[in-house]
Short mmCIF file of the C-alpha atoms (twelve columns), coordinates in Angstrom:
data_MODEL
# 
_entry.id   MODEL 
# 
loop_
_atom_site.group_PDB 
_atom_site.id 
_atom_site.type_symbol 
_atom_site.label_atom_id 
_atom_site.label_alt_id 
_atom_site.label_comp_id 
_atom_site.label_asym_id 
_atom_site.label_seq_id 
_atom_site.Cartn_x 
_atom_site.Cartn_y 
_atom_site.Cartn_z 
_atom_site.pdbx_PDB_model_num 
ATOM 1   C CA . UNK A 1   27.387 -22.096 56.354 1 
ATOM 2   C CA . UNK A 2   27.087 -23.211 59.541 1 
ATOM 3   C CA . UNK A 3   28.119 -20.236 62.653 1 
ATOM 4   C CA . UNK A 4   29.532 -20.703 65.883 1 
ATOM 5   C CA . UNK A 5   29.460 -18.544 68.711 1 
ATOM 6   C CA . UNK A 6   32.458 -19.339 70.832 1 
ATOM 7   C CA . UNK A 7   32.222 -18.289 75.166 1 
ATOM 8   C CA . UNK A 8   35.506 -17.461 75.799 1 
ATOM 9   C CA . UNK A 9   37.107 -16.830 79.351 1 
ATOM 10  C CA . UNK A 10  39.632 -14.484 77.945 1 
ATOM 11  C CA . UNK A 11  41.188 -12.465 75.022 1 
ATOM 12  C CA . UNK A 12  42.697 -15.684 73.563 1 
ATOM 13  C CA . UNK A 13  41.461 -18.881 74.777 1 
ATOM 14  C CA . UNK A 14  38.648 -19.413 71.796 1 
ATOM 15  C CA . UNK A 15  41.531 -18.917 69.408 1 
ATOM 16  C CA . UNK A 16  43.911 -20.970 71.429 1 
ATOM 17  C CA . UNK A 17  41.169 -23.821 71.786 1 
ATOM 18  C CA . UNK A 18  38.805 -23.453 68.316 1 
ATOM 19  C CA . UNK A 19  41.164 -21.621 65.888 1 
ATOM 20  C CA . UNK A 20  40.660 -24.472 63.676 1 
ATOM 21  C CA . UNK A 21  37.190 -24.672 63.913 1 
ATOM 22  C CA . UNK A 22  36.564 -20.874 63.805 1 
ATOM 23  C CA . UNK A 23  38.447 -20.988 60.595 1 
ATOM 24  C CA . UNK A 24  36.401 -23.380 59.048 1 
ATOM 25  C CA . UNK A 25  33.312 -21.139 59.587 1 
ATOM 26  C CA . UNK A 26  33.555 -17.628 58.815 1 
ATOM 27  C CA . UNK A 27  31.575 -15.007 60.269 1 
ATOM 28  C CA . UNK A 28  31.406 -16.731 63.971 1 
ATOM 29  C CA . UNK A 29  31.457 -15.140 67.153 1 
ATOM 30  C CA . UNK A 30  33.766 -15.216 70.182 1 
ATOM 31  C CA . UNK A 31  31.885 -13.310 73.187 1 
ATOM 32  C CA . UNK A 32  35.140 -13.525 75.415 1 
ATOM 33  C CA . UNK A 33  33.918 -12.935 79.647 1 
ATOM 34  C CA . UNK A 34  36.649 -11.584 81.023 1 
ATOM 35  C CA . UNK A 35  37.051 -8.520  78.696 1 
ATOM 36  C CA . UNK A 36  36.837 -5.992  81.104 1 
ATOM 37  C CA . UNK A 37  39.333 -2.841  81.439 1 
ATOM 38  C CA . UNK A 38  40.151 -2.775  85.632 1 
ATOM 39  C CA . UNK A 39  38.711 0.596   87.193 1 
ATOM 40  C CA . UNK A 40  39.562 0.075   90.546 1 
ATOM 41  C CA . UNK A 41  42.862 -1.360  90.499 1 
ATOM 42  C CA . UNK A 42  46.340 0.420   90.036 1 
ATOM 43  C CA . UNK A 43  49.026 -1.947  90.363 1 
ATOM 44  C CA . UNK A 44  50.555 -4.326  87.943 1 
ATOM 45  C CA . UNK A 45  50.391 -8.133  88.378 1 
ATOM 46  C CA . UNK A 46  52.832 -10.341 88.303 1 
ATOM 47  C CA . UNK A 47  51.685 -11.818 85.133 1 
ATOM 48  C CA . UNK A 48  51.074 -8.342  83.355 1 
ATOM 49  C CA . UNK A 49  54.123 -7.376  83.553 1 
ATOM 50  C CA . UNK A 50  56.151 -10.434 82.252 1 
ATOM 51  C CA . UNK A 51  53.796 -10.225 79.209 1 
ATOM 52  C CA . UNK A 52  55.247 -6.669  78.473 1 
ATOM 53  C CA . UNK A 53  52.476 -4.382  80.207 1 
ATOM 54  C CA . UNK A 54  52.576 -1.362  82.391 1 
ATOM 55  C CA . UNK A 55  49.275 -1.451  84.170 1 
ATOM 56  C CA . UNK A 56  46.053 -3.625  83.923 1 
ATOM 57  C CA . UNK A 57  44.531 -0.965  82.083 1 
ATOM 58  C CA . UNK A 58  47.605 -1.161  78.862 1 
ATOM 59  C CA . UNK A 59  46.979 -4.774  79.740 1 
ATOM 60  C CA . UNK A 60  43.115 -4.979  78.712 1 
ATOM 61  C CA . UNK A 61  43.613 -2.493  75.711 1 
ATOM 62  C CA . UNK A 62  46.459 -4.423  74.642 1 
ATOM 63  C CA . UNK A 63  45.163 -7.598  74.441 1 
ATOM 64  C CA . UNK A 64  41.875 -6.649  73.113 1 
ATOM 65  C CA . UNK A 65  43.767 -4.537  70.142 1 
ATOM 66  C CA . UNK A 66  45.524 -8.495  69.780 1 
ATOM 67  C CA . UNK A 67  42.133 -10.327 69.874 1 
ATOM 68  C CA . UNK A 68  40.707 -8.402  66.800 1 
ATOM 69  C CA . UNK A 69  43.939 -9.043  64.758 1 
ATOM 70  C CA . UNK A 70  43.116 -12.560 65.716 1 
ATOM 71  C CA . UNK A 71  39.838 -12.323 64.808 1 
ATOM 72  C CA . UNK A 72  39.850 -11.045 61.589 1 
ATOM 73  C CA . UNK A 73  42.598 -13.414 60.629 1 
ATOM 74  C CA . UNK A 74  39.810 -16.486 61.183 1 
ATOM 75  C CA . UNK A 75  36.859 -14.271 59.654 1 
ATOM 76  C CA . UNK A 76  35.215 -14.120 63.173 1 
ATOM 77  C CA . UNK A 77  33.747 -11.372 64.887 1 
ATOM 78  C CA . UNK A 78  34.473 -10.234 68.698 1 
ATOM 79  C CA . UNK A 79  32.304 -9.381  71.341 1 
ATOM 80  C CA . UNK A 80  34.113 -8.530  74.853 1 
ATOM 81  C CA . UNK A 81  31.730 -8.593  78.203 1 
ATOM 82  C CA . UNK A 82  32.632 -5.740  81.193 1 
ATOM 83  C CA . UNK A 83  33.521 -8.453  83.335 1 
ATOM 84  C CA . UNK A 84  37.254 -8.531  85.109 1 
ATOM 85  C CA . UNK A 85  40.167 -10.701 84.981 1 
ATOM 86  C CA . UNK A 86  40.240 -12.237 88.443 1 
ATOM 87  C CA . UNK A 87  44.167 -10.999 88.755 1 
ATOM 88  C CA . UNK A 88  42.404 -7.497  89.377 1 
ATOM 89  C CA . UNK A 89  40.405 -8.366  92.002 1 
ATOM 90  C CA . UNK A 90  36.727 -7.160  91.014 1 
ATOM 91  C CA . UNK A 91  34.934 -10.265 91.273 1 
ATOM 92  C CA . UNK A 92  32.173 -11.366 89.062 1 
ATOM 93  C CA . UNK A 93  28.719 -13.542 90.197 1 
ATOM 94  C CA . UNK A 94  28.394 -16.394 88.496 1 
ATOM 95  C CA . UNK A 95  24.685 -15.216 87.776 1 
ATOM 96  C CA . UNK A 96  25.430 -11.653 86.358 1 
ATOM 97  C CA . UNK A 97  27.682 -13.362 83.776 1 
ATOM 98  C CA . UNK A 98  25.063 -15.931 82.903 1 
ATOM 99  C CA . UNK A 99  22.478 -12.858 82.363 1 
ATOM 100 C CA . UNK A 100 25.207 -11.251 79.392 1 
ATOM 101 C CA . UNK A 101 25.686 -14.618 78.311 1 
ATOM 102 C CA . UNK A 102 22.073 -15.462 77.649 1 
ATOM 103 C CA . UNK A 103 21.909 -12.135 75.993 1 
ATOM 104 C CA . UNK A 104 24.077 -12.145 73.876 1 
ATOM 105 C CA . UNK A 105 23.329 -15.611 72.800 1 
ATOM 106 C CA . UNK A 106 19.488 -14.459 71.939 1 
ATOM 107 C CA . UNK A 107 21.079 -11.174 70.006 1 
ATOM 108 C CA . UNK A 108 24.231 -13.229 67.983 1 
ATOM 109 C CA . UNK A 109 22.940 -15.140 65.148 1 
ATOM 110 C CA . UNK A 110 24.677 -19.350 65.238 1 
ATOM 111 C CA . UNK A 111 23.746 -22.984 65.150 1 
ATOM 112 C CA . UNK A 112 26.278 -23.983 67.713 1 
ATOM 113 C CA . UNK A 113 27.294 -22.684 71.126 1 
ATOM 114 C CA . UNK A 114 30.875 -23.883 72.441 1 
ATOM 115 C CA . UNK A 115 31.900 -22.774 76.328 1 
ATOM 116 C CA . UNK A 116 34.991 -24.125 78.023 1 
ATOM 117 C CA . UNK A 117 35.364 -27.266 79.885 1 
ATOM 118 C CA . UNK A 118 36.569 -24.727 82.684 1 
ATOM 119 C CA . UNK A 119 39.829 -26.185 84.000 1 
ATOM 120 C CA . UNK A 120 41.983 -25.376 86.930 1 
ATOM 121 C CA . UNK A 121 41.700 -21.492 86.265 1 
ATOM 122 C CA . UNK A 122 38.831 -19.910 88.766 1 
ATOM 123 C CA . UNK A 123 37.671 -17.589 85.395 1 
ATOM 124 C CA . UNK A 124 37.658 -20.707 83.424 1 
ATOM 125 C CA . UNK A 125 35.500 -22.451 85.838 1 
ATOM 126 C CA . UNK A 126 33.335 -19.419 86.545 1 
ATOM 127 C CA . UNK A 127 32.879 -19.043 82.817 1 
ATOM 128 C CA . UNK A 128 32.172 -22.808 82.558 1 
ATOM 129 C CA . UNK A 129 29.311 -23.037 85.348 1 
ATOM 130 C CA . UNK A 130 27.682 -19.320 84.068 1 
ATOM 131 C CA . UNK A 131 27.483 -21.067 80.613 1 
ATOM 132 C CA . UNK A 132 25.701 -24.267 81.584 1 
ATOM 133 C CA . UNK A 133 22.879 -22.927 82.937 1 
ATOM 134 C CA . UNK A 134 21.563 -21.867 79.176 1 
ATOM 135 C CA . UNK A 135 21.552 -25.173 77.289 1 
ATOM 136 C CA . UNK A 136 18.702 -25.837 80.061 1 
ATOM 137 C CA . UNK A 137 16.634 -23.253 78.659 1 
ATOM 138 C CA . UNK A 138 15.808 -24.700 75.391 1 
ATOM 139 C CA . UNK A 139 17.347 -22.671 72.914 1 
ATOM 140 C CA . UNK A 140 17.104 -24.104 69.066 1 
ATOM 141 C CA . UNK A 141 20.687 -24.425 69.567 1 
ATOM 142 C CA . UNK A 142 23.790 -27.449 69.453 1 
ATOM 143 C CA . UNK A 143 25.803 -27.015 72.344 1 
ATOM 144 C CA . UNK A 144 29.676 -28.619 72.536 1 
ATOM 145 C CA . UNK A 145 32.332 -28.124 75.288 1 
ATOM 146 C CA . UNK A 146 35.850 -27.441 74.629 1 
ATOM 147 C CA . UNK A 147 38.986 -28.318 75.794 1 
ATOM 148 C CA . UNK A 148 40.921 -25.268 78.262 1 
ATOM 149 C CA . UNK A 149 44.299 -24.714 76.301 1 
ATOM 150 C CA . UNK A 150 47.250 -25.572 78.497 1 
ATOM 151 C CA . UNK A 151 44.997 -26.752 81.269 1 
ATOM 152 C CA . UNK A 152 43.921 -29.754 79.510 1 
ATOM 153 C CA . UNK A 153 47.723 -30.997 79.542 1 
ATOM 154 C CA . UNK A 154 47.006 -31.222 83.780 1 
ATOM 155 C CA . UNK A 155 46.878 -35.098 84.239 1 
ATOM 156 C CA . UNK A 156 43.372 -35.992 85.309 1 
ATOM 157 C CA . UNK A 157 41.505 -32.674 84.950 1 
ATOM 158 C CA . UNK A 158 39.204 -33.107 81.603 1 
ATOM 159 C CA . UNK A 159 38.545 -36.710 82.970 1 
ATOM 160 C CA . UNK A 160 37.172 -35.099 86.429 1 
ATOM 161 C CA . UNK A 161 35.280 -32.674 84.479 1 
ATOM 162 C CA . UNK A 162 33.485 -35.169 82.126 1 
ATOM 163 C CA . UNK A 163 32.683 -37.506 84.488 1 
ATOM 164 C CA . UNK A 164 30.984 -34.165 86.251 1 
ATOM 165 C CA . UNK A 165 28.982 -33.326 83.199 1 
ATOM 166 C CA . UNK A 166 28.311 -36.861 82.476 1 
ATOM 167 C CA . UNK A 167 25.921 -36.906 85.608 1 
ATOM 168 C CA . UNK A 168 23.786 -34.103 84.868 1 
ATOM 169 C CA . UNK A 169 23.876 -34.109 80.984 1 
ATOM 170 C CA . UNK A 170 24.099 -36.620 78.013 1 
ATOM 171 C CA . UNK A 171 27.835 -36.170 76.705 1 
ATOM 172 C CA . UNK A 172 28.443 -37.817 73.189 1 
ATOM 173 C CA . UNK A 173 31.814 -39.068 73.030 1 
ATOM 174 C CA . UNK A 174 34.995 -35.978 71.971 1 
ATOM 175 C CA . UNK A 175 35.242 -34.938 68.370 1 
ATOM 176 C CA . UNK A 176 38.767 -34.401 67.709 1 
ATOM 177 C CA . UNK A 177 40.283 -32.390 64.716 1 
ATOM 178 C CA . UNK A 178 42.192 -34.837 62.498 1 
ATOM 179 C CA . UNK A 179 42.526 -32.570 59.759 1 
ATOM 180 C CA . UNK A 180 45.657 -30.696 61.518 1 
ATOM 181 C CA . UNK A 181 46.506 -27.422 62.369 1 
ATOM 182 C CA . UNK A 182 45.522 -24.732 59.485 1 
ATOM 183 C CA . UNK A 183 47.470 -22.031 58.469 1 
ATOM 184 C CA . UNK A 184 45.189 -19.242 59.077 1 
ATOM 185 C CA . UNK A 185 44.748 -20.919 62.841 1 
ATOM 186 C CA . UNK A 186 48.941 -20.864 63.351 1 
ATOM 187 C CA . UNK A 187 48.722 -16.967 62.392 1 
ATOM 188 C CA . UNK A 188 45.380 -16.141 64.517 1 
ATOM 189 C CA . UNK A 189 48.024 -17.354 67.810 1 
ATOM 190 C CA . UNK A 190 50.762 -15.638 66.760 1 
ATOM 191 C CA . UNK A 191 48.580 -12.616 67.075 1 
ATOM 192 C CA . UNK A 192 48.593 -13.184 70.902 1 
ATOM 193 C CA . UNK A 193 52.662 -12.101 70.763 1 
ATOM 194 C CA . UNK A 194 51.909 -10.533 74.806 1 
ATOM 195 C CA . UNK A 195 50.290 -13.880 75.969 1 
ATOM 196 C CA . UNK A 196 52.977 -15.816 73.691 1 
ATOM 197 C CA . UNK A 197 55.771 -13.994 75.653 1 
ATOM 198 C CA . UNK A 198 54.226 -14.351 79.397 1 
ATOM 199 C CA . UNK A 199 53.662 -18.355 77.847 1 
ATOM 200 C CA . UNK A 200 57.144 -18.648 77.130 1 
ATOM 201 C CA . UNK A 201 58.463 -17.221 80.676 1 
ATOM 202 C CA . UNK A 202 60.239 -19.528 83.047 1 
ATOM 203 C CA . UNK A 203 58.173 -22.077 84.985 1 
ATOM 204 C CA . UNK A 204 55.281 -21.782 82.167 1 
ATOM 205 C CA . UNK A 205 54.480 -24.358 80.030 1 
ATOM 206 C CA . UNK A 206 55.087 -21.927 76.479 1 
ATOM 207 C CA . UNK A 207 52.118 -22.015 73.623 1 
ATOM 208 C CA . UNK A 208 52.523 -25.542 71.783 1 
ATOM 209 C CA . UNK A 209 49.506 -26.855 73.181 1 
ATOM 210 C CA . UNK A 210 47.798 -24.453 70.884 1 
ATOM 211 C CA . UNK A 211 49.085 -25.601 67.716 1 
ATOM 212 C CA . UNK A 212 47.882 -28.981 68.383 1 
ATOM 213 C CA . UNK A 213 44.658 -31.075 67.647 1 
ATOM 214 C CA . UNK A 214 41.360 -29.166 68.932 1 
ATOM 215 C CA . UNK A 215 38.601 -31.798 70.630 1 
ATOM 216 C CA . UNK A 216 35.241 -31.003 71.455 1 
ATOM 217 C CA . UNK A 217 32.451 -32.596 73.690 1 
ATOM 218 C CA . UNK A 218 28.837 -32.397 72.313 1 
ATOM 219 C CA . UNK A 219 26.396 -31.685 75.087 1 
ATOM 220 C CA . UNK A 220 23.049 -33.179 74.915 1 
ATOM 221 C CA . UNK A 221 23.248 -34.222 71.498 1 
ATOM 222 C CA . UNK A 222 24.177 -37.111 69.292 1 
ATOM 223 C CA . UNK A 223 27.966 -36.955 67.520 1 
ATOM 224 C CA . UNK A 224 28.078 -35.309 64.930 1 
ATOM 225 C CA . UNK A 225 31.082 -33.940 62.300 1 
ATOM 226 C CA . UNK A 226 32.059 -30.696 62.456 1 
ATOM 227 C CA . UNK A 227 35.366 -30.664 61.029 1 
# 
């Protein structure tokens, strides 16, 4: 069967995004970017602590501890990069990250790569320019954007970013899930329950966007069907 390797931003957004699809192919890979425990930082962020934390540090662990239960629920594996969240203010270069990424992607057997569309969210769109770069290298490999949980609900934003890619790379038209939301993919995001609870928090826009249909952009190669 066909594996996926799955760039993720942070310790949710391949499940939120490609639950279904990571379901459908067991024993794929999410190498999430931002995976990093803080060293240097001792307060707690706003965001931290309506998700139930007490410090970045119970922050990271937590939500990594969540990510495997996710994982394992959609028979994928996890790989986390050292890289920090940019609410702890270590910043990352765009080039370092593309270094792990290309990596990783030589050491983690797949057919297909998938990396965000990187919307609104500076890690997103860090994580979305560090990933481009490798498709240009000429790896035996399919290569598909995905839609940024949440962020794709922003009017106007995956337009702006396809007519972007659309200039420097041949983008076959979305794929879109029609086969509706799987079980296994409902129980992977309830996994999240820290992320589901900072979701849910007044003036955020809560988790439904997850449980609905998953669309992907093939990069530099014809359609094809995946699910």
């Amino acid at each position: 069967m066909e594996k996926l390797l799955v760039i993720s931003p942070h310790l949710d957004d391949a499940v939120f995004a490609c639950g279904d699809l990571l379901a459908a192919h067991p024993g794929s890979t999410v190498i999430t970017v931002f995976a990093g425990v803080p060293e240097h930082f001792s307060g707690l962020t706003e965001w931290d602590a309506v998700c139930g934390f007490v410090s970045g540090r119970d922050a990271v662990l937590g939500r990594r501890r969540e990510d495997e239960t996710a994982l394992t629920v959609l028979g994928a594996h996890a790989r986390w990069l050292p890289f920090c969240d940019a609410q702890y203010g270590e910043p990352a270069r765009r080039l370092d990250i593309t270094r792990a990424l290309r990596r990783a992607v030589k050491e983690v057997p797949c057919d297909t790569v998938l990396l965000p569309l990187g919307l609104f969210h500076s890690d997103h769109e860090i994580t979305h320019h560090a990933s481009l770069a490798l498709p240009r290298e000429g790896l035996p490999l399919r290569w598909m954007c995905y839609e940024d949980t949440f962020y794709r609900c922003i009017p106007g934003l995956v337009q702006q970013r396809v007519a972007r890619l659309s200039r420097g790379h041949r983008l076959s038209a979305p794929l879109v899930n029609t086969k509706g939301l799987t079980s296994a993919k409902r129980q992977a995001v309830y996994c999240y329950a820290s992320q589901l609870r900072g979701l849910s928090s007044a003036g955020r826009p809560g988790h439904l966007d997850a449980l609905t249909a998953e669309r992907y952009w093939p990069l530099g190669v014809e359609e094809e069907t995946l699910l």
